[in-house]
Backbone of each chain as nested JSON, in Angstrom:
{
  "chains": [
    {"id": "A", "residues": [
      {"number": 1, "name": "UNK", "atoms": {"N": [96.802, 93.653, 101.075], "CA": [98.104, 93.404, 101.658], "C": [98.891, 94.711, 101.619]}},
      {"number": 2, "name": "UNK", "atoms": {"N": [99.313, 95.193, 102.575], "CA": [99.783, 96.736, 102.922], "C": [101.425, 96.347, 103.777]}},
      {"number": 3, "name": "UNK", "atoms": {"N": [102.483, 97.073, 103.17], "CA": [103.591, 96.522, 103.666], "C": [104.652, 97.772, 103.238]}},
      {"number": 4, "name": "UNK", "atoms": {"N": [105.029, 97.622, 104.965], "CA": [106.475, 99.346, 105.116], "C": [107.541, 98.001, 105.25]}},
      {"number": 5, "name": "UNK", "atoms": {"N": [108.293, 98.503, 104.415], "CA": [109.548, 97.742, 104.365], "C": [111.043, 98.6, 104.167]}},
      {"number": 6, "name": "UNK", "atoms": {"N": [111.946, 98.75, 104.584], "CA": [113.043, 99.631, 104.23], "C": [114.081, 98.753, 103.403]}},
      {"number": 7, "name": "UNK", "atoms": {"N": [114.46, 97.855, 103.399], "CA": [115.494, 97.051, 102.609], "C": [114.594, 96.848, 101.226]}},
      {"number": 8, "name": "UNK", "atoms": {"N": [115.649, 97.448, 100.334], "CA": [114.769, 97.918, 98.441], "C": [114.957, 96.181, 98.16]}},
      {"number": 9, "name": "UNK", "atoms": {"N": [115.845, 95.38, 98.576], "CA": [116.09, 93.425, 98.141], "C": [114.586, 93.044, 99.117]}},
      {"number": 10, "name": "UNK", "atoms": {"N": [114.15, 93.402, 99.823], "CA": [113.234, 92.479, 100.544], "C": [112.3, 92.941, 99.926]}},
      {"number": 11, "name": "UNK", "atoms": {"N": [111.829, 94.445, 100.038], "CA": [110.552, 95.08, 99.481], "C": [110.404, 94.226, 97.888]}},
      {"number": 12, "name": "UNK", "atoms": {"N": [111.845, 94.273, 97.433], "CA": [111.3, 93.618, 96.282], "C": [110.899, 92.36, 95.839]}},
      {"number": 13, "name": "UNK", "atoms": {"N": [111.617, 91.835, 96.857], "CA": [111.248, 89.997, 96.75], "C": [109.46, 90.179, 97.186]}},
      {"number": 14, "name": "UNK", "atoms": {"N": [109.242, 90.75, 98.251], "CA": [107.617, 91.133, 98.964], "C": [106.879, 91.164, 97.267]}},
      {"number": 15, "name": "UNK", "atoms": {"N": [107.158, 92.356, 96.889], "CA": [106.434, 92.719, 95.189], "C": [106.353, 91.374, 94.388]}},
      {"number": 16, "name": "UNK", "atoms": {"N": [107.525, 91.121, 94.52], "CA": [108.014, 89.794, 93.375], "C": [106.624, 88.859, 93.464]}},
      {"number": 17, "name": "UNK", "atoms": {"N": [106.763, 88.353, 95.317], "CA": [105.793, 87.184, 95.852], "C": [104.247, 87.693, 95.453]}},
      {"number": 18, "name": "UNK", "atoms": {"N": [103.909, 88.828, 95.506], "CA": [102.298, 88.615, 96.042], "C": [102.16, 89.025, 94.177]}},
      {"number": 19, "name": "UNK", "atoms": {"N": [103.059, 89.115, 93.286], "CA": [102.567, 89.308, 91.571], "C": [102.784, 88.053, 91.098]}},
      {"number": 20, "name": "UNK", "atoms": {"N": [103.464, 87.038, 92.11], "CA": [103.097, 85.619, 91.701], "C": [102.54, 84.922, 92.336]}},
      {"number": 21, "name": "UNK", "atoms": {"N": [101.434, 85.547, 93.296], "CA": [100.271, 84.765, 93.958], "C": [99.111, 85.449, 93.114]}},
      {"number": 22, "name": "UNK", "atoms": {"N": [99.331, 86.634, 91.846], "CA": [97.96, 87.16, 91.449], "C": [97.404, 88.548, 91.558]}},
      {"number": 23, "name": "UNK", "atoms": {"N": [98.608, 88.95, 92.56], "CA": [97.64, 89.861, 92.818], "C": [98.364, 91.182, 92.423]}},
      {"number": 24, "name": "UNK", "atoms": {"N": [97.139, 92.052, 92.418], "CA": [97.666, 93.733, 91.262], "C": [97.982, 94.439, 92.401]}},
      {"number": 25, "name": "UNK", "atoms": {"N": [98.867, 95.471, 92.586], "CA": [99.359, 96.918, 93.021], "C": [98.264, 97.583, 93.001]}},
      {"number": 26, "name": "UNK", "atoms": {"N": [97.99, 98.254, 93.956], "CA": [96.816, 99.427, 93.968], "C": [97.555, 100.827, 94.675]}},
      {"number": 27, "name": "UNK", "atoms": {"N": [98.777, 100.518, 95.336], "CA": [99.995, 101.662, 95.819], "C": [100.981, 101.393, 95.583]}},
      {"number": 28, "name": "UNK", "atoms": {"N": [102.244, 102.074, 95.953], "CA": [103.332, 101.755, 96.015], "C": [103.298, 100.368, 96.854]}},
      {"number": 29, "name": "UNK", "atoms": {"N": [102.579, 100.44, 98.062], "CA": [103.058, 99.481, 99.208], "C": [102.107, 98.881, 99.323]}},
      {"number": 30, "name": "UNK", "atoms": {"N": [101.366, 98.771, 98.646], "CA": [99.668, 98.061, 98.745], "C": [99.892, 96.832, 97.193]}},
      {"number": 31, "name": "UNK", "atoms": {"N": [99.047, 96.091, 97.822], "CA": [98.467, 94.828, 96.637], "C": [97.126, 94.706, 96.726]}},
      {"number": 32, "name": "UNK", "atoms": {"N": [96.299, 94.032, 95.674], "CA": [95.255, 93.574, 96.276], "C": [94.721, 92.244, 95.158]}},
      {"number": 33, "name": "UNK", "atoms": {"N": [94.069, 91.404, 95.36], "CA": [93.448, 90.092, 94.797], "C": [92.903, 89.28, 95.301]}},
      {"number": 34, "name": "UNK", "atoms": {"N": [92.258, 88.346, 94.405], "CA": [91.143, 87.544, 94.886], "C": [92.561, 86.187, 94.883]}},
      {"number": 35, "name": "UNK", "atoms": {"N": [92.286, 85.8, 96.289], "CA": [92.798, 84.391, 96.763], "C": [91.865, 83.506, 97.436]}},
      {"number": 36, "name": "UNK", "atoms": {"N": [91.706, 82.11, 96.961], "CA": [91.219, 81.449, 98.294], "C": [91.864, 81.4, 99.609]}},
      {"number": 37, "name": "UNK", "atoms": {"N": [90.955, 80.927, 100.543], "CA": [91.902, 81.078, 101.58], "C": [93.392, 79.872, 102.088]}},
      {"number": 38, "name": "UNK", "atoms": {"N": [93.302, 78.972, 101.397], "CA": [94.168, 77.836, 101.108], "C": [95.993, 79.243, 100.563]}},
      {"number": 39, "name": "UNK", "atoms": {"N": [95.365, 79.623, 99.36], "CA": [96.388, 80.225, 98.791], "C": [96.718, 81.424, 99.669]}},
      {"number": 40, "name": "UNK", "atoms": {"N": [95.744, 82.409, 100.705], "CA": [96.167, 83.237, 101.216], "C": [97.274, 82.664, 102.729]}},
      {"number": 41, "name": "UNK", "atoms": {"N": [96.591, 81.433, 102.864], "CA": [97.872, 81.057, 104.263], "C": [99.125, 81.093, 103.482]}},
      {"number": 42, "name": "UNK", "atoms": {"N": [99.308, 80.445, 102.105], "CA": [100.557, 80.25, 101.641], "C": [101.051, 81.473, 101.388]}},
      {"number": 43, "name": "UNK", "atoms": {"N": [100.449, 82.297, 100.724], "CA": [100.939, 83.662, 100.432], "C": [101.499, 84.283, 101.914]}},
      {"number": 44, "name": "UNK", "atoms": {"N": [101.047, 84.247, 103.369], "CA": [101.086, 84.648, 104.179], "C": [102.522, 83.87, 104.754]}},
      {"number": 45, "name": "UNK", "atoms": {"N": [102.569, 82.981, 104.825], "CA": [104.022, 81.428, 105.361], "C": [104.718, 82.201, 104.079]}},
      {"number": 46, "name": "UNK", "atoms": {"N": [105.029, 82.308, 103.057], "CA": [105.975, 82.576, 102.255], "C": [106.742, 84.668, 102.404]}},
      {"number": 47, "name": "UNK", "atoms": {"N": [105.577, 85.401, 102.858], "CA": [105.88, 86.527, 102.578], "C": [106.512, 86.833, 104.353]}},
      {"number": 48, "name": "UNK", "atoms": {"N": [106.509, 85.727, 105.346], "CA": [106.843, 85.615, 106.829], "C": [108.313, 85.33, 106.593]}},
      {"number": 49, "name": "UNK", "atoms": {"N": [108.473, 83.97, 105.39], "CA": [109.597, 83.873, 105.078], "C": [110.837, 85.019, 104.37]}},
      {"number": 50, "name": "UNK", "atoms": {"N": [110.049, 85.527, 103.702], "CA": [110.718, 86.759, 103.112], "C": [111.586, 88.02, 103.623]}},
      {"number": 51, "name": "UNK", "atoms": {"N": [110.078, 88.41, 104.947], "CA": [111.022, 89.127, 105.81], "C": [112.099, 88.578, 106.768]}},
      {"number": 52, "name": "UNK", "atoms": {"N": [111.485, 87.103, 107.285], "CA": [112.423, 86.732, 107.422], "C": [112.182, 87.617, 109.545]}},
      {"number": 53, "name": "UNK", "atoms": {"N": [114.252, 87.903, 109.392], "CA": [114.501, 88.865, 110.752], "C": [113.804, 90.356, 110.673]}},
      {"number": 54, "name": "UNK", "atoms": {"N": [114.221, 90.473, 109.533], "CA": [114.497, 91.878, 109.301], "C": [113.466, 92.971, 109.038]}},
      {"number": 55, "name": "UNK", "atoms": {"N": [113.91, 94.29, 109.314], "CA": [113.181, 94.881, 109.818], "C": [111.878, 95.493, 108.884]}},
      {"number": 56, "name": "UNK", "atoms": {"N": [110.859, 95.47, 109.716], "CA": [109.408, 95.341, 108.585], "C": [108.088, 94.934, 109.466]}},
      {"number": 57, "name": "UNK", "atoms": {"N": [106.988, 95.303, 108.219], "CA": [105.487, 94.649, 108.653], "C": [104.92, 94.402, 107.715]}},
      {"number": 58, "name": "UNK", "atoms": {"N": [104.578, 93.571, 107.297], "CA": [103.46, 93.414, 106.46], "C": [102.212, 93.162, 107.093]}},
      {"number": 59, "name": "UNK", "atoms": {"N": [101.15, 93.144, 106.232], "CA": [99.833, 93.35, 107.395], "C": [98.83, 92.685, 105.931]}},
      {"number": 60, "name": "UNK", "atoms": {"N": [97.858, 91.611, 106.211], "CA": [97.379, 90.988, 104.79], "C": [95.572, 90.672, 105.791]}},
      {"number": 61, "name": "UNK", "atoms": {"N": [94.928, 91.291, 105.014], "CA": [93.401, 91.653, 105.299], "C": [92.938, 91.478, 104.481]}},
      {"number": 62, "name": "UNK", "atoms": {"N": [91.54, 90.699, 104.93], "CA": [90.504, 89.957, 104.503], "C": [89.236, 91.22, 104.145]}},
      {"number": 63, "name": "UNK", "atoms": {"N": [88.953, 91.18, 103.118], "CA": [88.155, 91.919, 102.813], "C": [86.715, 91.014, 102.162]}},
      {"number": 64, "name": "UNK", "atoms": {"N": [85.378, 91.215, 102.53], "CA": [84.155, 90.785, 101.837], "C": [83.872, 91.291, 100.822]}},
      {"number": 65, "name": "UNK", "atoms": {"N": [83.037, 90.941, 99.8], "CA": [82.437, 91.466, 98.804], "C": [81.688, 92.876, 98.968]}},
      {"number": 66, "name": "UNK", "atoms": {"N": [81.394, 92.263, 100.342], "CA": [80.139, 93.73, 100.634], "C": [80.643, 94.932, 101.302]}},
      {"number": 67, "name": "UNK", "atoms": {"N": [81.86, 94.383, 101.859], "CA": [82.499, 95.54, 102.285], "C": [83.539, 96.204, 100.961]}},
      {"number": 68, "name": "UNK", "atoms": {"N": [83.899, 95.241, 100.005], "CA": [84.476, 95.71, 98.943], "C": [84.009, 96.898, 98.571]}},
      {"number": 69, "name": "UNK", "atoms": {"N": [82.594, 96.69, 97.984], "CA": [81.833, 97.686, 97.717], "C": [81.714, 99.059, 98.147]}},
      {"number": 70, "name": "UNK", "atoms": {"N": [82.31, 99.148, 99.494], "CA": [81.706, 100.388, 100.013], "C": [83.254, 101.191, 99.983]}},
      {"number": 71, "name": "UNK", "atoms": {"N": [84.656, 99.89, 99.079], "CA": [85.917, 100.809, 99.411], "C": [85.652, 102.122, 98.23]}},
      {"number": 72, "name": "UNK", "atoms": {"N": [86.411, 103.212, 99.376], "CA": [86.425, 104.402, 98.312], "C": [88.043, 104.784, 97.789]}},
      {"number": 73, "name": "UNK", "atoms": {"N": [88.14, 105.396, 96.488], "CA": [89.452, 105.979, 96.334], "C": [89.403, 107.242, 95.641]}},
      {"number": 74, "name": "UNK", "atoms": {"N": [90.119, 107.653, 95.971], "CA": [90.512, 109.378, 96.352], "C": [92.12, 109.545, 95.11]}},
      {"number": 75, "name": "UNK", "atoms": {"N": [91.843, 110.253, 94.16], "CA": [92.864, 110.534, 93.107], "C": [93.089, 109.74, 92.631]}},
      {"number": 76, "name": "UNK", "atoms": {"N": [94.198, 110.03, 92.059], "CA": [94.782, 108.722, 90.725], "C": [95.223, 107.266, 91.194]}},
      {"number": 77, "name": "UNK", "atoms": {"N": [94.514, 106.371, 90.571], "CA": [94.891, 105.244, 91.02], "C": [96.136, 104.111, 90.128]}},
      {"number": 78, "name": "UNK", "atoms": {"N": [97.245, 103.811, 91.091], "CA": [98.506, 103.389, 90.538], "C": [98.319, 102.481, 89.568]}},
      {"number": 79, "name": "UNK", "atoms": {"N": [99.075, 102.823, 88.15], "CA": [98.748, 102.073, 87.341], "C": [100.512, 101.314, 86.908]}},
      {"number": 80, "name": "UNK", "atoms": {"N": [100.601, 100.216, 86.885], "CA": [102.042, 99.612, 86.869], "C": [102.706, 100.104, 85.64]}},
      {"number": 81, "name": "UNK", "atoms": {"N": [103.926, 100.942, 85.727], "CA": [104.686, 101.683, 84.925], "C": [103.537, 102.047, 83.706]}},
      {"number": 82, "name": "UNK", "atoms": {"N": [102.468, 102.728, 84.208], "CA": [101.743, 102.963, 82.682], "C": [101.463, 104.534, 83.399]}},
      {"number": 83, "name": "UNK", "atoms": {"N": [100.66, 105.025, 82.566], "CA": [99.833, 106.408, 82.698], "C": [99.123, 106.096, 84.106]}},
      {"number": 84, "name": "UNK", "atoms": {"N": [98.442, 107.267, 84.343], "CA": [97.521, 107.04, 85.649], "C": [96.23, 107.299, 85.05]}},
      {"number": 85, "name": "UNK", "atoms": {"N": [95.328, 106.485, 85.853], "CA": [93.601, 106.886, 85.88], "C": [93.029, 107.685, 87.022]}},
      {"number": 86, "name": "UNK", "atoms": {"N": [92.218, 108.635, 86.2], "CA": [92.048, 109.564, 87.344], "C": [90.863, 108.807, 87.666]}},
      {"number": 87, "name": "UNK", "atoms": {"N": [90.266, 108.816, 89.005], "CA": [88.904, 108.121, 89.111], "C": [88.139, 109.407, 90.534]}},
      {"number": 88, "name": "UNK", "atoms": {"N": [88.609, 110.763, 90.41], "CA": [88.819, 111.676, 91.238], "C": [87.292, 112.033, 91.486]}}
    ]},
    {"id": "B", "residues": [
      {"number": 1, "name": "UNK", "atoms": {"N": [92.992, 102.388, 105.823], "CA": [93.03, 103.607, 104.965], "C": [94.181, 103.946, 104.677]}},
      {"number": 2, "name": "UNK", "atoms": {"N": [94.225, 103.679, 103.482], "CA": [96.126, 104.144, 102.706], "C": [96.004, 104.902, 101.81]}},
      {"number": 3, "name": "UNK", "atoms": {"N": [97.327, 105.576, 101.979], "CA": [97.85, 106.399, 101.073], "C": [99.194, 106.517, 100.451]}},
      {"number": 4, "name": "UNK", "atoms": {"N": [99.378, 107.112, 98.943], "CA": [100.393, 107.441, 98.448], "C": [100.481, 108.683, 98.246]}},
      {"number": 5, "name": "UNK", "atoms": {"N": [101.209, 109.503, 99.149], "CA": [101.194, 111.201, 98.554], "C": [102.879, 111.742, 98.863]}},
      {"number": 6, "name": "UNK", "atoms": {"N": [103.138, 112.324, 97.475], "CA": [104.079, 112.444, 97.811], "C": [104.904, 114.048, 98.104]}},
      {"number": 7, "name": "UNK", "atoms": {"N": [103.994, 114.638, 98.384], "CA": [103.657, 116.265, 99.174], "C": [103.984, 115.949, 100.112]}},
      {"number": 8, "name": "UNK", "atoms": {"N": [104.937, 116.156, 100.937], "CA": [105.022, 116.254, 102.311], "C": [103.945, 116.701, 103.529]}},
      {"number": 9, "name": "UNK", "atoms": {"N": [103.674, 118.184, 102.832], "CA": [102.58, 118.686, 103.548], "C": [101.092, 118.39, 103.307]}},
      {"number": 10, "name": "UNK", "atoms": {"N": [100.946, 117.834, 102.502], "CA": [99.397, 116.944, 102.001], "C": [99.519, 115.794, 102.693]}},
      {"number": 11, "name": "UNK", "atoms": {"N": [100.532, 115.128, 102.907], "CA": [100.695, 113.993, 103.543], "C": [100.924, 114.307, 104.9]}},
      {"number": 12, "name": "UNK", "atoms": {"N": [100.974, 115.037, 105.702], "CA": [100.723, 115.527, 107.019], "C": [99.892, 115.983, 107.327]}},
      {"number": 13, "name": "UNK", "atoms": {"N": [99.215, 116.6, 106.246], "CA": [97.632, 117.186, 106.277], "C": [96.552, 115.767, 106.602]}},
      {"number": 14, "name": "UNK", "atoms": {"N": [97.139, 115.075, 105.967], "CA": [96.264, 113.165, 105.748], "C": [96.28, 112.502, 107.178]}},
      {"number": 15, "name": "UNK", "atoms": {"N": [97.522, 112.314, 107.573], "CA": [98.064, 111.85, 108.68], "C": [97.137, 112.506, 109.981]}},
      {"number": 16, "name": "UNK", "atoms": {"N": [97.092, 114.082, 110.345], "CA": [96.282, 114.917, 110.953], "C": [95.011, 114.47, 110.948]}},
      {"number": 17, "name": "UNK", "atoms": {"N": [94.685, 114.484, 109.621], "CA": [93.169, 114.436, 109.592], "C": [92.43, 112.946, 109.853]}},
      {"number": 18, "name": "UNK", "atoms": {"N": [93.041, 111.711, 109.906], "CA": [93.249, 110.236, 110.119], "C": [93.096, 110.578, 111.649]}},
      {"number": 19, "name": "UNK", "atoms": {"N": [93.879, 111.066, 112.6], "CA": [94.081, 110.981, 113.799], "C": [92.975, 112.065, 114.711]}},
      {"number": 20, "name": "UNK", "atoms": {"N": [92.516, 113.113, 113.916], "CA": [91.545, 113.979, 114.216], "C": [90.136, 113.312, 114.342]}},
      {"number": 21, "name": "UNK", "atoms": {"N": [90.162, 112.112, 113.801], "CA": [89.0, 111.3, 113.019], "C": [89.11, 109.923, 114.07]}},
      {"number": 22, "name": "UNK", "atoms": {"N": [89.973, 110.394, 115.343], "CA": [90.434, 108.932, 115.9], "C": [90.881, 107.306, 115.588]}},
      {"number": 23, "name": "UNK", "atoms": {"N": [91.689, 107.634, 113.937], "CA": [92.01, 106.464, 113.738], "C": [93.564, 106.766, 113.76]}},
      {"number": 24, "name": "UNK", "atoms": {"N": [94.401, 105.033, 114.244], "CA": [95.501, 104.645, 114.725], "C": [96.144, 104.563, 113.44]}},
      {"number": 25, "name": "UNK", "atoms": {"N": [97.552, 105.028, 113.306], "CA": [98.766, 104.935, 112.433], "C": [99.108, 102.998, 112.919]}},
      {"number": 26, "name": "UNK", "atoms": {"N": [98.677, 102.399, 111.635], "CA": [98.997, 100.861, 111.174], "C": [100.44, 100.993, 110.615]}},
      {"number": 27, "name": "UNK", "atoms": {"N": [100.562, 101.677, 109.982], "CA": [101.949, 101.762, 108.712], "C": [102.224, 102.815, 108.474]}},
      {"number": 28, "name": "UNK", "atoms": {"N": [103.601, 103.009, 108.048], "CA": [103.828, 104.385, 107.837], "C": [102.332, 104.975, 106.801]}},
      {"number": 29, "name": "UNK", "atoms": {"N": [101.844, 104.366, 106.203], "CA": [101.111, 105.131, 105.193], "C": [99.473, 104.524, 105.459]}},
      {"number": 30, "name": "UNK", "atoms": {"N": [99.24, 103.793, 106.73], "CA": [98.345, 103.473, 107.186], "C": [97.234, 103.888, 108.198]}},
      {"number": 31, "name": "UNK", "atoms": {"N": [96.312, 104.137, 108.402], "CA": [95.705, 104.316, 109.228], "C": [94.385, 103.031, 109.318]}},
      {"number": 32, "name": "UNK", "atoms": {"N": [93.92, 103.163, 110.687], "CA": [93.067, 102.302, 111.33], "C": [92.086, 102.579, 112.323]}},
      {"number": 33, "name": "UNK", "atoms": {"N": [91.08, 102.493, 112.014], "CA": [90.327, 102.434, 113.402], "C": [88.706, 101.969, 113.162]}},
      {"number": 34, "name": "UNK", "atoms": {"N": [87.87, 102.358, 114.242], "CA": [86.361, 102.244, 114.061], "C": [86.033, 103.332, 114.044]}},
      {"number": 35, "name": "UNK", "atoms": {"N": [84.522, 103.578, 113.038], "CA": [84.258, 104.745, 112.416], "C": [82.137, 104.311, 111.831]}},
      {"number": 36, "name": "UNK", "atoms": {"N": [81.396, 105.035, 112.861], "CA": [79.997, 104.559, 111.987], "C": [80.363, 105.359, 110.721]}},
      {"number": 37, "name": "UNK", "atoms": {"N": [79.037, 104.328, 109.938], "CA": [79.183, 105.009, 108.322], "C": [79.235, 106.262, 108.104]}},
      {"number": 38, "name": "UNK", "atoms": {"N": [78.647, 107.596, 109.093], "CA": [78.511, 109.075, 108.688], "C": [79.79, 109.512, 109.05]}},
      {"number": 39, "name": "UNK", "atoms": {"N": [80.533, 108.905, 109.94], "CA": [81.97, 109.651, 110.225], "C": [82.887, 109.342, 108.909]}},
      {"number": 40, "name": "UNK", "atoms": {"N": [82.533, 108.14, 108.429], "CA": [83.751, 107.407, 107.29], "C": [82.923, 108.211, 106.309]}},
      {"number": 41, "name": "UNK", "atoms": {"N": [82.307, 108.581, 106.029], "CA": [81.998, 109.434, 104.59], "C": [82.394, 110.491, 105.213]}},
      {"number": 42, "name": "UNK", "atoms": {"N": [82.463, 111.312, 106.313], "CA": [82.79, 112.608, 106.072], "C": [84.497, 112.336, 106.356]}},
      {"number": 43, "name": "UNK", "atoms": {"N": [85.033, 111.382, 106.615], "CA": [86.228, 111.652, 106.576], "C": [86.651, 111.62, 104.923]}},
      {"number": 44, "name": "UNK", "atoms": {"N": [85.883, 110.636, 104.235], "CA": [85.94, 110.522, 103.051], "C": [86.057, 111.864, 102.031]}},
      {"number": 45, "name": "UNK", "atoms": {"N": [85.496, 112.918, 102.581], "CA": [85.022, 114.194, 101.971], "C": [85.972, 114.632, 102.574]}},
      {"number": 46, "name": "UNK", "atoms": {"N": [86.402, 114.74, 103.733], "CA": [87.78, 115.834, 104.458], "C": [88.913, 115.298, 103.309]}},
      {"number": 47, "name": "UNK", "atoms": {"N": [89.201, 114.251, 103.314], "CA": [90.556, 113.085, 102.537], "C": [90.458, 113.998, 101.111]}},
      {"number": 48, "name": "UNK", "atoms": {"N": [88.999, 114.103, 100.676], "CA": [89.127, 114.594, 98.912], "C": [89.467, 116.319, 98.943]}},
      {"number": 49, "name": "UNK", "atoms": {"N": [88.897, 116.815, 100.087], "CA": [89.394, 118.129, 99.792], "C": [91.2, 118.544, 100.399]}},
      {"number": 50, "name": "UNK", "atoms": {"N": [91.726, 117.806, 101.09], "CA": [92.967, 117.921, 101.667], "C": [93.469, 117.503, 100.123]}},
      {"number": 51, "name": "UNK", "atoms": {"N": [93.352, 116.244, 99.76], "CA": [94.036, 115.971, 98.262], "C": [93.735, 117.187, 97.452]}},
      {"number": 52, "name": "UNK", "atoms": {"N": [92.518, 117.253, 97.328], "CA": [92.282, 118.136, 96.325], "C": [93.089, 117.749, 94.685]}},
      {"number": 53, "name": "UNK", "atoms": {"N": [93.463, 118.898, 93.94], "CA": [94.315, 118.073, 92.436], "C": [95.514, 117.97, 92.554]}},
      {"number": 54, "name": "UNK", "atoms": {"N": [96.105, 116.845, 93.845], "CA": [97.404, 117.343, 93.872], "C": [97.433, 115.706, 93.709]}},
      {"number": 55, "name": "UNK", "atoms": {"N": [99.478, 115.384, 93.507], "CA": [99.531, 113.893, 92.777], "C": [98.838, 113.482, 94.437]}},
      {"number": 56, "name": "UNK", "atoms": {"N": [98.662, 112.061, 93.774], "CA": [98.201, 111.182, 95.305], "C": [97.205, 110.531, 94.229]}},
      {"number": 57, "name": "UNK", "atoms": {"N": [96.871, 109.073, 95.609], "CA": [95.802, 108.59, 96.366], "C": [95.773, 108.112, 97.16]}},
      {"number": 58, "name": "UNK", "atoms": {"N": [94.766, 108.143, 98.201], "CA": [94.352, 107.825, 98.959], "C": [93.062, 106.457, 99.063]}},
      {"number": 59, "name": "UNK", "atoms": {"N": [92.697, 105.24, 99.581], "CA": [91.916, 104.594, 99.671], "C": [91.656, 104.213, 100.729]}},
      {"number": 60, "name": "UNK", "atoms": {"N": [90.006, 103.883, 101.026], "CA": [89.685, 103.752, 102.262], "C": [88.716, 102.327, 101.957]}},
      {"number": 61, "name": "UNK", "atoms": {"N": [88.714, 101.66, 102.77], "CA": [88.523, 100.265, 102.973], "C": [87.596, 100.022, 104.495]}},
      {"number": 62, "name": "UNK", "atoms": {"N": [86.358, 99.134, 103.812], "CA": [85.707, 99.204, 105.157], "C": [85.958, 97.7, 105.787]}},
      {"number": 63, "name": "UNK", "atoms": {"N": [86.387, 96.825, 106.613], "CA": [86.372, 95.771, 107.162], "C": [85.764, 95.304, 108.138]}},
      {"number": 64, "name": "UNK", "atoms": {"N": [84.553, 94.398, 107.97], "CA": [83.77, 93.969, 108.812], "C": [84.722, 93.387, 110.412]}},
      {"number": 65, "name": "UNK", "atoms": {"N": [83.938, 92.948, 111.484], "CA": [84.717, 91.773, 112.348], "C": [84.845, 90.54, 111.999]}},
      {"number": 66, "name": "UNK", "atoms": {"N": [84.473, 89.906, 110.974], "CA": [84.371, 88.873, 110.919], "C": [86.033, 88.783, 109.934]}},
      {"number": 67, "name": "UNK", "atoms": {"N": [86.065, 89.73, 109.152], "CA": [87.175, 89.831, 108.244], "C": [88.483, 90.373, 109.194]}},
      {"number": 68, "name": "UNK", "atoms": {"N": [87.725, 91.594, 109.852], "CA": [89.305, 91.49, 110.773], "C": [89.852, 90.699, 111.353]}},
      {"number": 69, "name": "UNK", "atoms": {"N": [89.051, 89.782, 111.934], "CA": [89.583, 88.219, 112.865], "C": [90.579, 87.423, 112.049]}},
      {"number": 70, "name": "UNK", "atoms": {"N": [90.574, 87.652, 110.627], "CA": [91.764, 87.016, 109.966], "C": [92.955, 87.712, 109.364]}},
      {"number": 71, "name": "UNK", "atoms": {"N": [92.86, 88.92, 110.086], "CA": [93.939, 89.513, 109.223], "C": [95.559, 89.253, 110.443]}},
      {"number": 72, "name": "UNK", "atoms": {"N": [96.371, 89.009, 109.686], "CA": [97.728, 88.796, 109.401], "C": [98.838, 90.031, 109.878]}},
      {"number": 73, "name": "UNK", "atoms": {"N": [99.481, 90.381, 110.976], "CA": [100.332, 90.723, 111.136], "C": [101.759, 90.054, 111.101]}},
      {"number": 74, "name": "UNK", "atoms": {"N": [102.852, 90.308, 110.003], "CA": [104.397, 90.027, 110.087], "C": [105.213, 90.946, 110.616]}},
      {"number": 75, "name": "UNK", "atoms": {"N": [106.361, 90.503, 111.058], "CA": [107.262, 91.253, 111.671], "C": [106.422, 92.313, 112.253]}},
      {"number": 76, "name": "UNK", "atoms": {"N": [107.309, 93.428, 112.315], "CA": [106.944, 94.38, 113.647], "C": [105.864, 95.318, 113.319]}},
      {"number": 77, "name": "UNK", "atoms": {"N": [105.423, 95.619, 114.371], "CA": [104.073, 96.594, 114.506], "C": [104.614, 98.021, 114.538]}},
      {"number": 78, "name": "UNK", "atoms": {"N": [104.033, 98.932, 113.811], "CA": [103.965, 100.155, 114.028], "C": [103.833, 100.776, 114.78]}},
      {"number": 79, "name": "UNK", "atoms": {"N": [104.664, 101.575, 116.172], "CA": [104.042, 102.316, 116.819], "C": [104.617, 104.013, 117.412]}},
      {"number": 80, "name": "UNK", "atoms": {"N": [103.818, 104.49, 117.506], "CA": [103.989, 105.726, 117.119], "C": [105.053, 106.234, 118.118]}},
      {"number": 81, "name": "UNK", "atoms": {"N": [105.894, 107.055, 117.283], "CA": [107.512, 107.538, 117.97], "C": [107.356, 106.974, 119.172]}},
      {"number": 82, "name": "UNK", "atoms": {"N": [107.642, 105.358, 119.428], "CA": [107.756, 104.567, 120.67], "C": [108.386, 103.642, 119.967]}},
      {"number": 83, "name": "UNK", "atoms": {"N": [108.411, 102.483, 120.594], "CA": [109.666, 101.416, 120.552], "C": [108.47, 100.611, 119.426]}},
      {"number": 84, "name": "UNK", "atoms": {"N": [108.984, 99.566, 119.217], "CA": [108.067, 98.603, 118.341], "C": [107.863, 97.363, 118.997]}},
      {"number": 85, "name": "UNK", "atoms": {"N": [106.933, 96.637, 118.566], "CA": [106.065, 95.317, 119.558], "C": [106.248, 94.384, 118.069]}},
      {"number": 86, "name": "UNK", "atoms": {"N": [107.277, 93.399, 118.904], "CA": [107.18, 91.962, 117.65], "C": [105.783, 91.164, 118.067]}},
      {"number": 87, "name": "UNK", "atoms": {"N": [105.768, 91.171, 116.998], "CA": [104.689, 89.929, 117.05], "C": [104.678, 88.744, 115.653]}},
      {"number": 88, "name": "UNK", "atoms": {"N": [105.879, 88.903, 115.571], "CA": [106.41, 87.918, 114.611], "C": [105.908, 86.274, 114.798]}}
    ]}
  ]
}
């Protein structure tokens, strides 16, 4: 789930929602977790609600196991108000 | 393919090299496109030496068709210094 948002009240309600559907920060503007797909429509109807009018995108992608596998990452990966891991 | 960099010029270096590589700006910090496996590893290798040891990361994510068919656009679409397309 990858999301440009400019209002710091919406971006944060956005954060708020998808750390109480489960799922961890991997960027500033990125999430990521395992949902069924039952819980990802809801996560999706609730974070529609959020933005609401205003101005924004969120964008929430389905990823496989097998394609999991092949994600790569490049420098330090965001660790929530802690130290960083380098995985470089 | 996302990123957090907060170099201006590393992050224009990213942006460049995303679009050199023929993939589409999704989000401000997004890129997108189709890529066989030898282009996405060498973009993979361009991405690590542009970072190089500077703060950042970058992640790249491979998504089948079957997974893109469910992915989720809210509010507005990204598009490049042009107007924006609701598809709310």
């Amino acid at each position: 789930m990858i999301y440009d948002i400019s209002s710091d009240n919406i971006r944060n309600e956005v954060s708020e929602t998808c750390k109480n559907f489960g799922l961890s920060r991997i960027q500033k503007s990125a999430f990521m977790g395992i949902l069924p797909p039952g819980r990802r429509k809801e996560l999706a109807a609730r974070l529609r609600k959020v933005l609401g009018e205003s101005e924004g995108n969120i964008q929430i992608f389905v990823i496989c196991d097998a394609d999991l596998a092949l994600r790569e990452v490049i420098g330090r990966e965001y660790v929530e108000g802690g130290e960083e891991v380098v995985i470089v």
